[in-house]
C-alpha positions in Angstrom: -43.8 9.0 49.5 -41.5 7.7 47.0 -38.4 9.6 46.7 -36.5 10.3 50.8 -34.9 13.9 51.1 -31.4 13.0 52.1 -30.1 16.5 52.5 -31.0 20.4 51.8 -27.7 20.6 50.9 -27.2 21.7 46.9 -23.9 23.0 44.8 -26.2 26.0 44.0 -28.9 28.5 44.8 -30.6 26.9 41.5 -30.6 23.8 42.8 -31.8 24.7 45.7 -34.4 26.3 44.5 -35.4 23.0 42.4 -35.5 21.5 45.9 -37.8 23.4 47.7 -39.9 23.4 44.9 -39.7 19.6 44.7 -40.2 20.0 49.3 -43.9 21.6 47.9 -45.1 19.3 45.5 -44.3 16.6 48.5 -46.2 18.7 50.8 -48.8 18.3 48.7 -48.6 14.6 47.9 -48.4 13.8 51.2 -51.4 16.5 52.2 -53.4 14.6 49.6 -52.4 11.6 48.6 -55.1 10.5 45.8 -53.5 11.4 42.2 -57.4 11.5 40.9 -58.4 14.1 43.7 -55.1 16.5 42.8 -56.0 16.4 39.2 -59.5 17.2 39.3 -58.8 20.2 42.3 -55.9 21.8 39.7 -58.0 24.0 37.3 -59.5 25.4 40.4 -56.3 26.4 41.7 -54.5 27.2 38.8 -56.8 29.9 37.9 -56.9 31.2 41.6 -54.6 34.3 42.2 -54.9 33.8 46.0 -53.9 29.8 45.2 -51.1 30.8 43.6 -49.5 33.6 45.6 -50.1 30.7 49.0 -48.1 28.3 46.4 -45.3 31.0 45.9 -45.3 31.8 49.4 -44.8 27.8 50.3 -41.8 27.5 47.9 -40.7 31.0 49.2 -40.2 29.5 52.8 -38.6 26.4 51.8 -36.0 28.2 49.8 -35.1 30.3 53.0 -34.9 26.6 54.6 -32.5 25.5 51.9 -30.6 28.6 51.9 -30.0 28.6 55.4 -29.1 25.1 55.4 -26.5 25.7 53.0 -25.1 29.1 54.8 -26.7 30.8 51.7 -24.3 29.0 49.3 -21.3 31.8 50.5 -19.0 28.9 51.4 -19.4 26.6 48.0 -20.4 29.7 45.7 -17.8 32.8 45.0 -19.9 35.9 43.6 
């Protein structure tokens, strides 16, 4: 799988959302491993409303993963 997660933590919420991002596209490597069989499924998908609501709704739930890993970011983050 290439690169290990060695922590949700992140220094910000922008980071962590680059992480769960990054948590999806894993998901999906690992869901379907062949490079060939991704690229050939993506102009389905990318064109699909529903495919891409499920995609924001995957990163959606990773980031509230993330977040709550790093207690929402109140400790590191002063707003």
């Amino acid at each position: 799988m290439g690169d290990k997660l060695r922590s949700l933590q992140t220094d910000t919420p922008e980071k962590g959302f680059e992480l769960a991002v990054k948590l999806a596209q894993k998901g999906v490597e690992v869901t379907q491993p062949s490079e060939k069989i991704r690229k050939k499924l993506r102009p389905k998908y990318s064109t699909n409303a529903d495919s891409l609501i499920a995609v924001s709704q995957v990163i959606a739930i990773h980031y509230q993963t993330v977040a709550a890993a790093n207690n929402y970011w109140r400790v590191r983050v002063n707003y």
